[in-house]
TISEDREN-652770 format. One record per residue (C-alpha): residue in one letter; y, z, x negated. Coordinates in steps of 0.05 Angstrom, whole numbers, padded with zeros to 5 digits. Layout:
BEGIN
(pt "A" (Y Z X))
...
This chain:
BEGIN
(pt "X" (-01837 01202 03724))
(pt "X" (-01874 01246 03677))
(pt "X" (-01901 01313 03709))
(pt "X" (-01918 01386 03671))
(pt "X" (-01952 01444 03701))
(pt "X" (-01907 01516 03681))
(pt "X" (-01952 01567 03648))
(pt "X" (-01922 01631 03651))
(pt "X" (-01983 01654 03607))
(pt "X" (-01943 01711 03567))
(pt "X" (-01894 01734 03610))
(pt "X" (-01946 01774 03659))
(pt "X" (-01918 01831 03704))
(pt "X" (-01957 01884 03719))
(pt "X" (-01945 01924 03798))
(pt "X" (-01926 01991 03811))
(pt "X" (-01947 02017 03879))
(pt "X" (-01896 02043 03928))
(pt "X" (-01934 02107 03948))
(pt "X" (-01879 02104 04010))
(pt "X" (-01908 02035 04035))
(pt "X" (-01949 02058 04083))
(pt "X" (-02014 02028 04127))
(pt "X" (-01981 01973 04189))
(pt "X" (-01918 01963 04137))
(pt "X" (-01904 01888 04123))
(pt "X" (-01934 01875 04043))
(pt "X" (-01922 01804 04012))
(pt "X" (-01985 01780 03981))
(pt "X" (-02005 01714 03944))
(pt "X" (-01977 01644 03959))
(pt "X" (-01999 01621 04031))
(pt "X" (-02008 01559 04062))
(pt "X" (-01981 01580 04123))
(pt "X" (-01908 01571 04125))
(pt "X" (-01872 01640 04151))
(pt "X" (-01824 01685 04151))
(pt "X" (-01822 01734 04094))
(pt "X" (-01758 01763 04101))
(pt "X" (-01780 01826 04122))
(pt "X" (-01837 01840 04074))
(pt "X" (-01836 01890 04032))
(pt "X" (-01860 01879 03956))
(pt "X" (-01892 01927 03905))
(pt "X" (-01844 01933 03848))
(pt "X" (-01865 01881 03790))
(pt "X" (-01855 01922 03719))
(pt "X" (-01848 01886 03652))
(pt "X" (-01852 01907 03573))
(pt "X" (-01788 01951 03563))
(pt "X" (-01803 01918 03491))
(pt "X" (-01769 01843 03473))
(pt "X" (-01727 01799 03510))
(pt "X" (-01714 01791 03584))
(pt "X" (-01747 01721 03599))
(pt "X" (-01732 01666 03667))
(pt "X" (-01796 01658 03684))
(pt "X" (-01852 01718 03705))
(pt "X" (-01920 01711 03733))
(pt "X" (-01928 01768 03779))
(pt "X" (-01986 01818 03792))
(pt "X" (-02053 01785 03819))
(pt "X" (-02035 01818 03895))
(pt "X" (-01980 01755 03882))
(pt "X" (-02016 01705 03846))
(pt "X" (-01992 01638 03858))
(pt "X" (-01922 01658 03857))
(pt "X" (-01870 01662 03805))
(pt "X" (-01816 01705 03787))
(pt "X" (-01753 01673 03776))
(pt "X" (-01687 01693 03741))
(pt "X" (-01625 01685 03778))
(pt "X" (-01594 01632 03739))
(pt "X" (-01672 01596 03732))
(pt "X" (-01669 01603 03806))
(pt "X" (-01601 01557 03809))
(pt "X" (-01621 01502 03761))
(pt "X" (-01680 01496 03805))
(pt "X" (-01650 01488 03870))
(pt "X" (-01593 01441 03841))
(pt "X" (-01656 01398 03833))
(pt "X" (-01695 01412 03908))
(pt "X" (-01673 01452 03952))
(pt "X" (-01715 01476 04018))
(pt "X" (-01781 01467 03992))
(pt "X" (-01784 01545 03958))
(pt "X" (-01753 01598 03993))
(pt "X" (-01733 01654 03938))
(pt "X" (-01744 01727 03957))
(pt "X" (-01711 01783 03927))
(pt "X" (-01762 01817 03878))
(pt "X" (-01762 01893 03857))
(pt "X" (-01774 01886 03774))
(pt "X" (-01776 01942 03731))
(pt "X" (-01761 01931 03646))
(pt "X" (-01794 01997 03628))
(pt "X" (-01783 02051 03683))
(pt "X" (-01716 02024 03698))
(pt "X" (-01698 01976 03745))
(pt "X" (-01655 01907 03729))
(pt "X" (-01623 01859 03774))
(pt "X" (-01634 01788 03790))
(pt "X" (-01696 01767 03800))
(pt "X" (-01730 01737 03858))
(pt "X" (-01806 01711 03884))
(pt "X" (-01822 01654 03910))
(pt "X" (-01851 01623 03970))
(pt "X" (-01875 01547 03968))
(pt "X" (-01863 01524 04049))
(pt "X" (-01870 01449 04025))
(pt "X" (-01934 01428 04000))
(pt "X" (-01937 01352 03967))
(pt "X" (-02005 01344 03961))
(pt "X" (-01992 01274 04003))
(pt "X" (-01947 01251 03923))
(pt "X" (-02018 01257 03893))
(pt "X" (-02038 01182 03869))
(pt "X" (-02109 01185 03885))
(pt "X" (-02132 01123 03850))
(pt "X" (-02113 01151 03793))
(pt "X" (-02131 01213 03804))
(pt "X" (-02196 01248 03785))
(pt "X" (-02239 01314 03821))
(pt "X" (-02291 01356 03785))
(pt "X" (-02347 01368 03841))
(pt "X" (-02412 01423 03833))
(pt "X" (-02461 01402 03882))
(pt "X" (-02514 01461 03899))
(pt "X" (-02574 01448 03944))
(pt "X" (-02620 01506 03964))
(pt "X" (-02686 01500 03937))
(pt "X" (-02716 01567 03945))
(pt "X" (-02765 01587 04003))
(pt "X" (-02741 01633 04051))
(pt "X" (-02797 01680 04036))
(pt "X" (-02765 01677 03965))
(pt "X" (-02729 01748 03945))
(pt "X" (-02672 01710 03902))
(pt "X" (-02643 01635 03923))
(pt "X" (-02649 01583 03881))
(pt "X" (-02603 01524 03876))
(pt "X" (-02608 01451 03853))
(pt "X" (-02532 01441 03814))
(pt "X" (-02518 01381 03803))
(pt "X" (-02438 01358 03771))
(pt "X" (-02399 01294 03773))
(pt "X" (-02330 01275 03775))
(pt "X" (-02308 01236 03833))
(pt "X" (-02247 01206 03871))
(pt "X" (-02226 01189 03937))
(pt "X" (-02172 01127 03965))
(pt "X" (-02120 01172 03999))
(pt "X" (-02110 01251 04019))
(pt "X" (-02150 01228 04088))
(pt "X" (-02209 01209 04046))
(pt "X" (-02203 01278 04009))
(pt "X" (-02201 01319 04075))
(pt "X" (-02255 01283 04106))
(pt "X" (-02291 01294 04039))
(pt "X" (-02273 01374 04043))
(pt "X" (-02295 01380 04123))
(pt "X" (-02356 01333 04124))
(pt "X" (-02396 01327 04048))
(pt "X" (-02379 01404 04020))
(pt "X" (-02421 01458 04029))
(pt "X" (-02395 01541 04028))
(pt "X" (-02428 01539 03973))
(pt "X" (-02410 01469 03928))
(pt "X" (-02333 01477 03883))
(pt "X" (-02292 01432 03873))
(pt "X" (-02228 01426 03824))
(pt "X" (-02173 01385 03799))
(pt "X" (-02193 01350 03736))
(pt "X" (-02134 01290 03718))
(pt "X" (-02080 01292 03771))
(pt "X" (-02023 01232 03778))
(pt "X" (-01961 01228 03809))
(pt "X" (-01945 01172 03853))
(pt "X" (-01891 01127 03827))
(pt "X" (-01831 01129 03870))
(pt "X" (-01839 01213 03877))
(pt "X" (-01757 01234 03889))
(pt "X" (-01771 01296 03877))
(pt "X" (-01765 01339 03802))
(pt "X" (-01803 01395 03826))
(pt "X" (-01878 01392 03867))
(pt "X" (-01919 01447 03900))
(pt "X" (-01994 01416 03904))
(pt "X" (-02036 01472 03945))
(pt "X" (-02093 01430 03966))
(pt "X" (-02119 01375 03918))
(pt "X" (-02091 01400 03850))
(pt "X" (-02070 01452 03806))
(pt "X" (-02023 01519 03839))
(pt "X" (-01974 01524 03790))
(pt "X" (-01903 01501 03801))
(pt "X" (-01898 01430 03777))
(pt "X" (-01837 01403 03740))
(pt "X" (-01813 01334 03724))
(pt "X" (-01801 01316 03653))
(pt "X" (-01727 01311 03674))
(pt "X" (-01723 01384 03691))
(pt "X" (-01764 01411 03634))
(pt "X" (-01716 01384 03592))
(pt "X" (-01664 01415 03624))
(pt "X" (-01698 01477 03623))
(pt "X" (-01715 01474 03554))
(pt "X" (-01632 01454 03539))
(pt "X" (-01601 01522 03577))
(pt "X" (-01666 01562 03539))
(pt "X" (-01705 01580 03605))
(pt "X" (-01761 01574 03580))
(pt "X" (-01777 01620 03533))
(pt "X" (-01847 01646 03529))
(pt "X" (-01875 01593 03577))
(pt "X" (-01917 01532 03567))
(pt "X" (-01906 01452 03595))
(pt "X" (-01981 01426 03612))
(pt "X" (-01977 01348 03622))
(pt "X" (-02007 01342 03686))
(pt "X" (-02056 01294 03678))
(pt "X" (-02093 01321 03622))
(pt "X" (-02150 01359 03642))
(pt "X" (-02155 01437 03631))
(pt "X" (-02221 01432 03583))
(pt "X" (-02180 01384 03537))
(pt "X" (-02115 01418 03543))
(pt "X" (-02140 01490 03510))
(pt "X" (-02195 01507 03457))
(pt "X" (-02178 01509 03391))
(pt "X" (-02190 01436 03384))
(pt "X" (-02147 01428 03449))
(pt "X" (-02090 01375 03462))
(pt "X" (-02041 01439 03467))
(pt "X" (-02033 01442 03401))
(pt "X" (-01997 01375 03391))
(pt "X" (-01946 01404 03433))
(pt "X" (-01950 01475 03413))
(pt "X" (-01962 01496 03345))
């Protein structure tokens, strides 16, 4: 199966505080890895353009980042496909000053970073080693850059707890899929990219009810620095 990152890149809420949420008070945040219950959070209203169309898909405020913000009916074509691994959240949204109906948040509580084929796979590693005296008022680093890979997600941990420094990054470059993955929709928090991942299955079905207006389908395994740009692969998908 074919995989495709969502980019909610246009359809960006902005928060509104609640000035009556107050300091001890419950307050969802971004996407954890810790699996909990949210039930009882509260969440800062999400406010869109009163201007244009009512879209499916949101990205919320950056106190949410790594969520979405789904549409009712988005919310039951996605299920229909997985259910269990997203738990949906009622979420506050404001078109304007006033309020609609429908929408929700969501919470990733499985993670499938274990579906990621790593000999396929590719990782974009900085390397920094400290150079500078300590007598020296500014540090100075040694930054070196390669792209690597690994044999499994065991040989990616060990990588992350024994060979990476506080100070070294590391980032998804070209991420595969297993064959054999059951499922249409992926949440990857540790070894690639955060965004909701779709197969091409349910993109097309999402394209066929018009979900998803003013969001983008990234192929997964093409790299972010050939994807944009204006010489970019997007625009053999998007004109």
């Amino acid at each position: 199966m074919n995989y495709f990152e969502l980019h909610d890149l246009y359809n960006v809420a902005k928060i509104i505080y609640h000035p009556e949420f107050k300091e001890g008070d419950l307050i969802m945040g971004s996407q954890e890895r810790l699996v909990k219950d949210l039930s009882l959070y509260k969440i800062h209203t999400q406010q869109i353009k009163a201007s244009g169309k009512i879209q499916d898909f949101y990205r919320p405020s950056s106190n949410l980042s790594m969520r979405v913000i789904v549409s009712s009916r988005a919310k039951s074509l996605l299920e229909s496909y997985r259910k269990d691994n997203i738990r949906y959240y009622p979420c506050p949204v404001h078109r304007g000053k006033e309020p609609i109906e429908g929408y929700w948040i969501t919470d990733k509580v499985i993670f499938d970073d274990e579906w990621v084929d790593f000999t396929k796979s590719e990782f974009f590693f900085r390397k920094r080693k400290l150079i500078s005296e300590k007598d020296e008022p500014r540090a100075r680093y040694e930054v070196t850059e390669q792209i690597i890979q690994f044999t499994d997600l065991e040989d990616y941990n060990k990588f992350l707890k024994e060979k990476m420094w506080h100070m070294d990054e590391r980032y998804p470059y070209k991420i595969f899929i297993r064959e054999g993955c059951p499922h249409h929709i992926l949440s990857i928090h540790t070894t690639g990219p955060r965004y909701l991942i779709v197969s091409e299955e349910l993109k097309n079905e999402l394209q066929k009810h018009k979900l998803d207006k003013g969001i983008e389908f990234k192929p997964l395994e093409i790299p972010d620095e050939e994807w944009g740009g204006p010489n970019g692969l997007r625009k053999q998908f998007y004109k």
